[in-house]
C-alpha positions in Angstrom: 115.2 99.4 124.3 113.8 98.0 121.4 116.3 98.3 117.8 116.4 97.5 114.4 119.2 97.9 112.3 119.3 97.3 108.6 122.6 96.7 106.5 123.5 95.5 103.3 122.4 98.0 100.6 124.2 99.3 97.9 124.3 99.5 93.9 123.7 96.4 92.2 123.6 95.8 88.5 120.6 94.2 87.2 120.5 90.8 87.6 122.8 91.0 90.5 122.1 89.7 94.3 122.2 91.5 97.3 121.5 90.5 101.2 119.9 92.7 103.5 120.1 92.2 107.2 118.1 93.6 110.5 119.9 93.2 113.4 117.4 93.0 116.5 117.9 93.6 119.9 116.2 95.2 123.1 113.5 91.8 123.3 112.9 88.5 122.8 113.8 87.7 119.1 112.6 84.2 118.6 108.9 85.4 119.8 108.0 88.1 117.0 108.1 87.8 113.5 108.6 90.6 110.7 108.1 91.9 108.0 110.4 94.2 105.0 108.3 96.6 103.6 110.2 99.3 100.7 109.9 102.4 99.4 110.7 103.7 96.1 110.8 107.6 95.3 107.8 109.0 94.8 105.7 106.6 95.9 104.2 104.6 98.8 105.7 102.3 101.1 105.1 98.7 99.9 104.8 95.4 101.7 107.7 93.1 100.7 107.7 90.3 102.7 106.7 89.0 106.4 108.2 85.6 108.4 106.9 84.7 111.2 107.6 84.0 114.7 109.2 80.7 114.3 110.4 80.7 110.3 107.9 78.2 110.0 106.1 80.7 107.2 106.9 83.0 104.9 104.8 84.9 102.4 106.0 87.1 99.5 104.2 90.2 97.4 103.8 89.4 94.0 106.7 91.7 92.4 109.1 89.9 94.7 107.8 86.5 94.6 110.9 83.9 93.5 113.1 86.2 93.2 113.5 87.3 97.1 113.8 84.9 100.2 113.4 85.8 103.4 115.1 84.2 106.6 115.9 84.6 110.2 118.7 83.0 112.8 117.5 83.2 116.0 121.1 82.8 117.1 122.3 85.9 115.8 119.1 88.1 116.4 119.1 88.7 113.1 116.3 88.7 109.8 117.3 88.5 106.5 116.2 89.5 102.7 118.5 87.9 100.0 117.2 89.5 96.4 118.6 87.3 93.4 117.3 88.1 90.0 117.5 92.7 90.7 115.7 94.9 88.8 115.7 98.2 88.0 112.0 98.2 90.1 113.5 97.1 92.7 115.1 100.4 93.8 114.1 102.0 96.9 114.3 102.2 100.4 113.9 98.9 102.0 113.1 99.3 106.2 112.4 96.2 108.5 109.7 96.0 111.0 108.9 93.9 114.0 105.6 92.6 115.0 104.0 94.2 117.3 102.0 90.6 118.4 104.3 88.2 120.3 104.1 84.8 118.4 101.7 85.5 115.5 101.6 82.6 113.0 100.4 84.8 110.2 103.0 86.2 108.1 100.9 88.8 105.7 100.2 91.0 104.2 98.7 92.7 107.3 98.1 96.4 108.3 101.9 98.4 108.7 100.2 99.7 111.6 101.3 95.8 113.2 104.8 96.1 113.4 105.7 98.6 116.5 109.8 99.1 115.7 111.2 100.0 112.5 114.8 100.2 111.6 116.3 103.1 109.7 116.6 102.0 106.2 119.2 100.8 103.9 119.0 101.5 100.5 118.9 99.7 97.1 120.1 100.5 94.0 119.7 98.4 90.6 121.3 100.3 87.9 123.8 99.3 85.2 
C-alpha cells in the first residue's frame, strides 16, 4: 500500500536550516509529483510547495519563495524540502502529499483535494 513518511523536523534557531524528507513507497515514484503543504496552530493548512512528476518544475508560495527548495531523487523514493533563511513563521506542522494524477506537469497551487496519500507530519520549530 501506498506510504508517506516525513522526517527531519526539529527546533531550529532563526536563521538556521533544516531538511525535511518524504519517503515514498507502495507505487510508482517517478510518475507522481507532490506537494508540502503546513500547518501552524490555530490556523489552516497552507500550500508550501508542489514538484512535479519529473522535477522538471517547481513552484513556491510567496512566504517561502527563496528561502525553501524543493527536490526529489527518484532513486531513493524520496521528496525533499530544504528551508534556509527559518523564521519564527515558519513553525508548524509540515505533511507531504502525493498527486493523485499520474504524470501531471503542473506543480500548483491546486486544490488539497489532488493529492490522495499524506504522510503523518513532522514538525518545525523556529525559536531562539
Amino acid at each position: 500500500q501506498v506510504q508517506l513518511v516525513e522526517s527531519g523536523g526539529g527546533l531550529a534557531q532563526p536563521g538556521g536550516s533544516l531538511r525535511l524528507s518524504c519517503q515514498a513507497s507502495g507505487f510508482t515514484f517517478g510518475s507522481y509529483g507532490m506537494m508540502w503543504a503546513r500547518q501552524a496552530p490555530g490556523k489552516g493548512l497552507e500550500w508550501v510547495s508542489g514538484i512535479n512528476f519529473d522535477g522538471s518544475d517547481t513552484a513556491y508560495a510567496d512566504s517561502v519563495k527563496g528561502r525553501f527548495t524543493i527536490s526529489r531523487d527518484n532513486a531513493k523514493n524520496t521528496w525533499y524540502l530544504q528551508m534556509n533563511v527559518l523564521k519564527p513563521e515558519d513553525t508548524a506542522l509540515y505533511y507531504c502529499g502525493k498527486d493523485r494524477q499520474r504524470t501531471r506537469t503542473v506543480v500548483g497551487p491546486i486544490p488539497f483535494s489532488e493529492y490522495d496519500y499524506w504522510g503523518q507530519g513532522t514538525q518545525v520549530t523556529v525559536s531562539s
